[in-house]
C-alpha positions in Angstrom: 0.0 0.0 0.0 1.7 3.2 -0.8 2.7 5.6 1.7 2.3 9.1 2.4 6.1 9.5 3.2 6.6 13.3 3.9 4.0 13.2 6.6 5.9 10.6 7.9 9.3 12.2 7.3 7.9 15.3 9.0 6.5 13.1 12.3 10.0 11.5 12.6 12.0 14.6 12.9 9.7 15.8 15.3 9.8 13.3 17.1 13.6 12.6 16.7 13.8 15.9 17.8 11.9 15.9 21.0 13.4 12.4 22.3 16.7 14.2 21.7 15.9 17.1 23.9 14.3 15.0 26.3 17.5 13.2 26.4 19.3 16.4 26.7 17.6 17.5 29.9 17.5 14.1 31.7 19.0 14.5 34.8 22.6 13.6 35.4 22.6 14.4 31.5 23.8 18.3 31.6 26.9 17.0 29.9 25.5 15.3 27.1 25.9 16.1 23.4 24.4 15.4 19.9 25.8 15.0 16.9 25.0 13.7 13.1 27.2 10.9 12.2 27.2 9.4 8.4 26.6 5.6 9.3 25.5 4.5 5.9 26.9 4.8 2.4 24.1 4.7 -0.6 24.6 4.9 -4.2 22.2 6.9 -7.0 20.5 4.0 -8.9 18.8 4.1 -12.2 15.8 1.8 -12.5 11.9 1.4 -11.9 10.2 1.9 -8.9 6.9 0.1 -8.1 4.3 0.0 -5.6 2.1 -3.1 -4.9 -0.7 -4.5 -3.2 -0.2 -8.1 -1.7 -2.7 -10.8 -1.3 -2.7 -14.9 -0.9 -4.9 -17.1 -2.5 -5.2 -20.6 -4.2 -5.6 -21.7 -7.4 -8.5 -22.4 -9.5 -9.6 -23.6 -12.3 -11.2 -20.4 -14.7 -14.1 -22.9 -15.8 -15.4 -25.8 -14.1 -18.5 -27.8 -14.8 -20.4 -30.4 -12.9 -22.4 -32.1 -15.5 -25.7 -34.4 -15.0 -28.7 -35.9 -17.4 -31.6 -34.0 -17.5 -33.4 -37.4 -16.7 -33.1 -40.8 -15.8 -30.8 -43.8 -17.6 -29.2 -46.6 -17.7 -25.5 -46.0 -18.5 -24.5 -48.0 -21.5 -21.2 -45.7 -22.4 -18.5 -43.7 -21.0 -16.0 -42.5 -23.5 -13.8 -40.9 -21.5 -11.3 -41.3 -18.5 -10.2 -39.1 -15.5 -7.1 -37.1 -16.2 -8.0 -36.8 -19.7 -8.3 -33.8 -22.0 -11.3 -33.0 -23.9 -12.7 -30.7 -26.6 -15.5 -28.5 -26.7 -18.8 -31.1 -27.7 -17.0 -34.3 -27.2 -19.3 -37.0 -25.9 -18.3 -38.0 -22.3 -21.5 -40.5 -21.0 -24.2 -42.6 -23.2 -27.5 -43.4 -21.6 -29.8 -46.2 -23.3 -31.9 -44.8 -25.9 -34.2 -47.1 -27.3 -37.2 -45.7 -26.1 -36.0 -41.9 -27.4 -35.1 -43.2 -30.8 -38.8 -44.5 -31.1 -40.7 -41.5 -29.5 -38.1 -39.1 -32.6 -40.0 -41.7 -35.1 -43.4 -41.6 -34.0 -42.7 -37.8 -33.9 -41.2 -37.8 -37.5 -44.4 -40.1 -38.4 -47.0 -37.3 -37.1 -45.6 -34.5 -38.5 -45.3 -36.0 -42.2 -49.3 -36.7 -41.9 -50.0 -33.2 -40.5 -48.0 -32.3 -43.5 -50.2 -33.9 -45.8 -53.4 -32.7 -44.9 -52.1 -29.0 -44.7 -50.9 -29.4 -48.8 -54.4 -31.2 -49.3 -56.0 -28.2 -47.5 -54.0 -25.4 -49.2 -53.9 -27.2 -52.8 -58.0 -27.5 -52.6 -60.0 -30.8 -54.8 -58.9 -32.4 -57.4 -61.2 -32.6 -60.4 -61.2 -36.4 -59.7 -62.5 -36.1 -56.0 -65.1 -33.6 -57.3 -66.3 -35.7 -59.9 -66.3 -38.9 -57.5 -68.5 -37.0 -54.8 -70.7 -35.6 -58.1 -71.5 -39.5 -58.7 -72.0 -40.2 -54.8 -74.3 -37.3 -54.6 -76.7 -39.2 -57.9 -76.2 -42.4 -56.4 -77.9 -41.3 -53.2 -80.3 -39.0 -55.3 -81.5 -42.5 -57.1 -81.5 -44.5 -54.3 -83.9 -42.0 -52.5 -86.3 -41.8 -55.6 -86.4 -46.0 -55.4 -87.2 -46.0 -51.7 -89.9 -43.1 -52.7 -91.4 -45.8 -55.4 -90.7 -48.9 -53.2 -94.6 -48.6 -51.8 -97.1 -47.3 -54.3 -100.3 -45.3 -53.4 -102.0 -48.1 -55.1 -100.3 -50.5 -52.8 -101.3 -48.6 -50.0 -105.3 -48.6 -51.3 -105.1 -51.9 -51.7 -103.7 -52.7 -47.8 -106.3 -50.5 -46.9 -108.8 -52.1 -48.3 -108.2 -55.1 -47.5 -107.9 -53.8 -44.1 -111.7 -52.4 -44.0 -112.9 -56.1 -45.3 -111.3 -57.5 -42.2 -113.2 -55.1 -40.1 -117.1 -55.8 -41.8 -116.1 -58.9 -41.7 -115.7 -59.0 -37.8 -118.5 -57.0 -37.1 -120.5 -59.2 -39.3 -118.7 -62.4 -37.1 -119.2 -60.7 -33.6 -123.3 -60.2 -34.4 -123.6 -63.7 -35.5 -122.2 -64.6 -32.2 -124.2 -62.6 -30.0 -127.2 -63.9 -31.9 -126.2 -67.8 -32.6 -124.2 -68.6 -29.7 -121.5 -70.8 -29.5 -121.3 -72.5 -32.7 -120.7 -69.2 -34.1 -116.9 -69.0 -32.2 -115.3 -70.4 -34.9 -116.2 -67.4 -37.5 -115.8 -64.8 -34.9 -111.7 -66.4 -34.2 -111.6 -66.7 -38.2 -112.7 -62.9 -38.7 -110.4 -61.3 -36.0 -107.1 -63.3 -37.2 -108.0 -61.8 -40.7 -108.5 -58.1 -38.9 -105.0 -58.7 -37.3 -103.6 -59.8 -40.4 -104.1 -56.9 -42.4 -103.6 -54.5 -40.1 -99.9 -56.0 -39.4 -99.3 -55.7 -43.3 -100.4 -52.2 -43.4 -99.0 -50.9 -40.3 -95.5 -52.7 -41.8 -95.9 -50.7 -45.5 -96.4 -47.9 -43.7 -93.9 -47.8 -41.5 -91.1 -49.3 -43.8 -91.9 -46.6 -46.5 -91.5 -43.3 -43.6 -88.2 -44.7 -42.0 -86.5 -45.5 -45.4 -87.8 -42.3 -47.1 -86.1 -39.9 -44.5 -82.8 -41.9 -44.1 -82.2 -42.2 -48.1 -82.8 -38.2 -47.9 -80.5 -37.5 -45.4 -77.8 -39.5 -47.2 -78.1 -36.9 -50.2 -78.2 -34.5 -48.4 -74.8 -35.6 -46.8 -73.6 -36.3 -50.0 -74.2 -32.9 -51.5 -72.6 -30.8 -48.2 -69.3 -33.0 -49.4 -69.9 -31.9 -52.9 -70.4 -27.9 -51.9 -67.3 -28.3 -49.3 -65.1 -30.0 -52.6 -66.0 -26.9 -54.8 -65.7 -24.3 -51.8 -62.2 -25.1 -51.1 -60.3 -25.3 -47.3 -62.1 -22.5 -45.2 -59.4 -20.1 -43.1 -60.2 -21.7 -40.2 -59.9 -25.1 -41.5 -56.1 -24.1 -42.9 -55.7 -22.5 -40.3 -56.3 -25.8 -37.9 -54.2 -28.0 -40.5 -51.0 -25.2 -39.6 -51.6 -25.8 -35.6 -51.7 -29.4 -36.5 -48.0 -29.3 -38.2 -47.2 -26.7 -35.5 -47.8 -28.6 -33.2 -46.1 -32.1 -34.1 -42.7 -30.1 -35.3 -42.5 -28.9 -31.7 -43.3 -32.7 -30.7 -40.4 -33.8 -33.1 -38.0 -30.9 -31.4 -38.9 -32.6 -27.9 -38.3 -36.0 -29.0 -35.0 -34.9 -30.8 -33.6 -33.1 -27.6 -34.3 -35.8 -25.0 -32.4 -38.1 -27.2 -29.4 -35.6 -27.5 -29.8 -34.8 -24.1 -28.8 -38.9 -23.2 -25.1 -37.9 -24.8 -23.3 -36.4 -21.8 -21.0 -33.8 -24.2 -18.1 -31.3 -23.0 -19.5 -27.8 -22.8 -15.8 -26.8 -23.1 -12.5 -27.9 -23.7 -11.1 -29.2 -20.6 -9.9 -31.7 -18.7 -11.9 -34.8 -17.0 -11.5 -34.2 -13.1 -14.4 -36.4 -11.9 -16.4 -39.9 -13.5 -18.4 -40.8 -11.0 -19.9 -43.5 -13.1 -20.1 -46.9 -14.7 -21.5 -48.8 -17.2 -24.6 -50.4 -16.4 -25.3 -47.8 -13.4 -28.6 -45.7 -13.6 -28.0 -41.8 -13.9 -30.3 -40.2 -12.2 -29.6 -35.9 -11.2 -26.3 -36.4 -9.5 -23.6 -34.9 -11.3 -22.1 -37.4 -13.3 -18.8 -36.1 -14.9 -16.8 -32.9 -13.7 -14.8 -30.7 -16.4 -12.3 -28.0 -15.9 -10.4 -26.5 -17.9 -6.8 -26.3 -16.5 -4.9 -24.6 -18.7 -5.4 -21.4 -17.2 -5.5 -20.9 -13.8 -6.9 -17.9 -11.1 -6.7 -16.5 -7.7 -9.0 -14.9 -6.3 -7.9 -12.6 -3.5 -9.5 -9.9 -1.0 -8.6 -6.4 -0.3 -9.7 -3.8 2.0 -11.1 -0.6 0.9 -8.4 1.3 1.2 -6.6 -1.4 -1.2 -9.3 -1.8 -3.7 -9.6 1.9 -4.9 -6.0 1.8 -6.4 -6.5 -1.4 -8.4 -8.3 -1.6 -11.6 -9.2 -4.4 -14.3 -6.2 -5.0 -16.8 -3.6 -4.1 -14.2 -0.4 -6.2 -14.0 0.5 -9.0 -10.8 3.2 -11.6 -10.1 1.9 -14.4 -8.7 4.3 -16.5 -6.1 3.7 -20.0 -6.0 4.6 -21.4 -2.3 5.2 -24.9 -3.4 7.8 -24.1 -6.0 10.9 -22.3 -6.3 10.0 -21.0 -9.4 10.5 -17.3 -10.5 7.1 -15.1 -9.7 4.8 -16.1 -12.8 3.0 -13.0 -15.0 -0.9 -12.5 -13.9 -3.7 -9.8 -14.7 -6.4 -8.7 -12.5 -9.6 -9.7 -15.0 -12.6 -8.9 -12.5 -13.2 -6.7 -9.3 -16.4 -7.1 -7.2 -18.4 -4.3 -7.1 -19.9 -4.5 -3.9 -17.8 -5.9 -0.7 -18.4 -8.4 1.8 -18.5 -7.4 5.6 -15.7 -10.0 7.9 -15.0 -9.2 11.6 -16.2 -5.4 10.9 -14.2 -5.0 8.1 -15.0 -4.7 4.4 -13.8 -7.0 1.7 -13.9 -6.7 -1.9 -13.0 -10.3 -4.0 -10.4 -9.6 -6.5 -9.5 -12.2 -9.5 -6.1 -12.9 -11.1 -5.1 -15.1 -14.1 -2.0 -16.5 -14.9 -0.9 -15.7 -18.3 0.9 -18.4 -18.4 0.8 -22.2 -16.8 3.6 -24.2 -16.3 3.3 -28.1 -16.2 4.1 -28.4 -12.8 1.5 -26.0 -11.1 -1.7 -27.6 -10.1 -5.0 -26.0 -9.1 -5.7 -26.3 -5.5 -1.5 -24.6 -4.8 -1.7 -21.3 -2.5 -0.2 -18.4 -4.0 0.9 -14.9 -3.1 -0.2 -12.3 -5.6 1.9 -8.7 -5.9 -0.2 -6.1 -7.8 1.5 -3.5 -9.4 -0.4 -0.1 -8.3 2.0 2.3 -9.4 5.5 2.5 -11.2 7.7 4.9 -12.6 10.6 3.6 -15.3 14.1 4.6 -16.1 14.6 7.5 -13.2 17.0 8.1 -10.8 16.5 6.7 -6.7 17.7 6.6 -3.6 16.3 4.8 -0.2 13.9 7.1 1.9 16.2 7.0 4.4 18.8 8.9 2.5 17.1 12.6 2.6 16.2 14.9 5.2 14.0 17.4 5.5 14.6 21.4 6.4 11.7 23.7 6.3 10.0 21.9 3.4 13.3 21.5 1.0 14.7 18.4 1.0 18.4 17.8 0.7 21.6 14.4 1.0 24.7 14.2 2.1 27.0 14.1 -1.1 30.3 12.8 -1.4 33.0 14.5 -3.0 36.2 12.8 -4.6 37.8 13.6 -1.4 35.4 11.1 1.0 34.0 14.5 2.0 30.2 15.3 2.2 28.5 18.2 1.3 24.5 19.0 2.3 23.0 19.5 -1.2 19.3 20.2 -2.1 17.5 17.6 -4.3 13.9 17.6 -5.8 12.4 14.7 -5.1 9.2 12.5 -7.1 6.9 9.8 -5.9 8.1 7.4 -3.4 7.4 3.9 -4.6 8.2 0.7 -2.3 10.7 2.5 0.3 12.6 4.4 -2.4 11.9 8.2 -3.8 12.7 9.3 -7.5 15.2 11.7 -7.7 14.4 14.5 -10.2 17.1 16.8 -9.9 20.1 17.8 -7.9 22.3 14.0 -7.8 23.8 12.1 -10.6 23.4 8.2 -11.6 26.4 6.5 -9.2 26.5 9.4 -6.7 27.1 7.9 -3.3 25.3 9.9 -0.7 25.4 9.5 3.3 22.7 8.5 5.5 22.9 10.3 8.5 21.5 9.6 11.8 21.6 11.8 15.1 24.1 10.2 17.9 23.3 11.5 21.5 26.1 10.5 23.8 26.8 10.9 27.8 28.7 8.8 30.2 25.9 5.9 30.3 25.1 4.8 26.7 24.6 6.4 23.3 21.2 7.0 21.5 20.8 6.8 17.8 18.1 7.9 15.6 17.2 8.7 12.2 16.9 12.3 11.2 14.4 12.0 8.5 12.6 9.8 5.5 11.4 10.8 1.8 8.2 12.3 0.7 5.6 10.0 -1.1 
């Protein structure tokens, strides 16, 4: 986290200061004296200065997949092994599909018949159909005229007469027995079997020649509706009914097509196999099945306070540290910063991802890293350690060193201080050596040392 040096500077000669004088006046002290002794020799570097952020995480994978079947199976295939790579749509897991590949032909089946009757609807009759419900339309037309002539008026007269002979004929009977007697019976029985007789025979003729009438005339008129539909044509809403229909068993093929895809476990990625928790012959049923991750590039993901988080930003550099391995600090990018934090022990936390740029053979997810983000740097300028300035009344100055071992207070303008050392800007040279001084306090009992002052941020 960077600094803000020249308050500090400023607090540590104050204080340096009054511990000094404090010194001074401790009693038994009166003799005491301070002086500022060079006790360190630095040299004017040329280089780049950064300031980081540190954090400590372990590694993941950047995609990882639990896959499952949508539904229910027996397992009757698995293509592939832990540890091994895949590629994007590879199969992975077969479930049975006999019963899918049968539902995708019933489907197929339906929709070719809903098919049909839209073209039939939309193409209208054919002169043959309209000519073959022209003929059914006579046939019924004759058919109705013979069941009209079947029983003749004449036919009729005759039933009826024959009818009111029956009747005198038992009136006649019934007053020969009131007057005769008994040995008239026989004519009486005689006369009323006639009666019966032909009133059966005209009840029948009647009766056949009503019921046969009105169901040969509503067989034409059936006929000729057929015929006035054939030269009408499809109505909208009957074309419109024959388009739901294919609709309708497209979407039913669509199902039948996906549940059988669906029983082919595939790679949504290219990756690598890091779980089969399956074998063949086992039933599949939710649990995830196969795990897929794709390990060739790896993250961190990291928290930072928010004093921490406002100086990072998406696309800034990191060198991540690996723990395990003596390895030199591998290249990383910050790809994704939370927006909003999450509250531990009282203190805010934002989440912070970093990916490798690159991934060595030997790293493995799971290893705990230490990740260094690069919040500021300056390149190519002149430094010294903080320690190597001291402040007067706002101007900051070094002990140079002539040719002659001497040293000489000079006045420098300093730049940003970056990881405990301050750009130089003007007023020292690349391979100047400058002193480090620090205040001595001396007296009979023991010496006191401490450091006059420290650089600016």
């Amino acid at each position: 986290m960077k600094k803000r040096w020249w308050i500090l500077i400023v607090m540590l000669v104050v204080v340096g200061g009054y511990l000094g004088y404090a010194r001074w006046l401790k009693p038994g002290n009166a003799g005491a004296q301070a002086t500022e002794e060079v006790t360190e020799l630095v040299v004017v570097a040329r280089g780049a200065l950064q300031d980081s952020i540190e954090g400590s995480g372990n590694l993941v994978a950047t995609q990882e997949r639990a896959l499952a079947f949508g539904s229910g199976g027996r397992v009757t295939a698995i293509y592939v092994a832990e540890g091994e790579h895949v590629t994007a749509g590879q199969p992975l897991v077969q479930l049975d599909t006999t019963s899918l590949e049968l539902s995708v032909k019933q489907a197929e089946a339906s929709l070719s018949q809903a098919q049909v009757q839209l073209e039939a609807q939309q193409a209208g009759s054919t002169a043959a159909e309209i000519a073959a419900t022209q003929a059914a339309v006579s046939s019924a037309q004759a058919n109705y005229a013979q069941v009209k002539d079947g029983v003749s008026t004449q036919q009729l007269a005759q039933l009826q007469a024959e009818l009111d002979l029956a009747v005198k004929e038992v009136q006649q009977a019934q007053g020969n027995y009131d007057r005769y007697g008994g040995r008239m019976a026989a004519q009486l029985q005689d006369a009323t079997l006639a009666y019966e007789r032909a009133q059966l025979a005209y009840d029948i003729a009647v009766e056949v020649d009503s019921h046969d009438l009105t169901s040969a005339w509503s067989n034409v008129e059936q006929r000729q509706a057929d015929l006035d539909a054939l030269l009408a044509g499809a109505t909208d809403e009957e074309l419109a009914t024959a388009e739901l229909g294919v609709q309708q068993a497209e979407l039913a093929l669509q199902k039948a097509q996906r549940q059988l895809a669906d029983a082919t476990l595939a790679a949504p990625f290219a990756g690598t196999v890091t779980e089969l928790n399956v074998a063949v012959g086992e039933l599949a049923a939710g649990s995830a099945v196969v795990v897929i991750a794709e390990l060739e590039t790896l993250e961190v993901e990291i928290t930072l306070d928010e004093s921490d988080v406002v100086q990072v930003s998406e696309g800034q550099s990191a060198q991540v540290s690996l723990e395990a391995l003596d390895i030199l600090p591998l290249p990383g990018e910050v790809t994704e910063i939370a927006p909003q934090g999450e509250t531990t022990s009282g203190v805010v936390l934002y989440p912070l991802t970093v990916r490798l740029a690159e991934t060595p053979s030997q790293i493995r997810a799971g290893m705990t890293v230490n990740v260094e983000i690069i919040t500021a740097q300056r390149d190519d300028v002149l430094y010294l350690p903080q320690r190597a300035f001291k402040l007067q009344e706002g101007q900051a100055y070094a002990m140079l060193q002539n040719g002659a071992g001497e040293f000489q207070q000079v006045p420098v303008t300093l730049g940003r201080s970056l990881g405990g050392n301050v750009e130089i800007q003007d007023g020292l040279a690349e391979g100047d050596v400058v002193g480090v001084l620090t205040a001595v306090i001396t007296d009979e009992e023991e010496p006191s040392m401490f450091m006059m002052g420290r650089g600016r941020p």
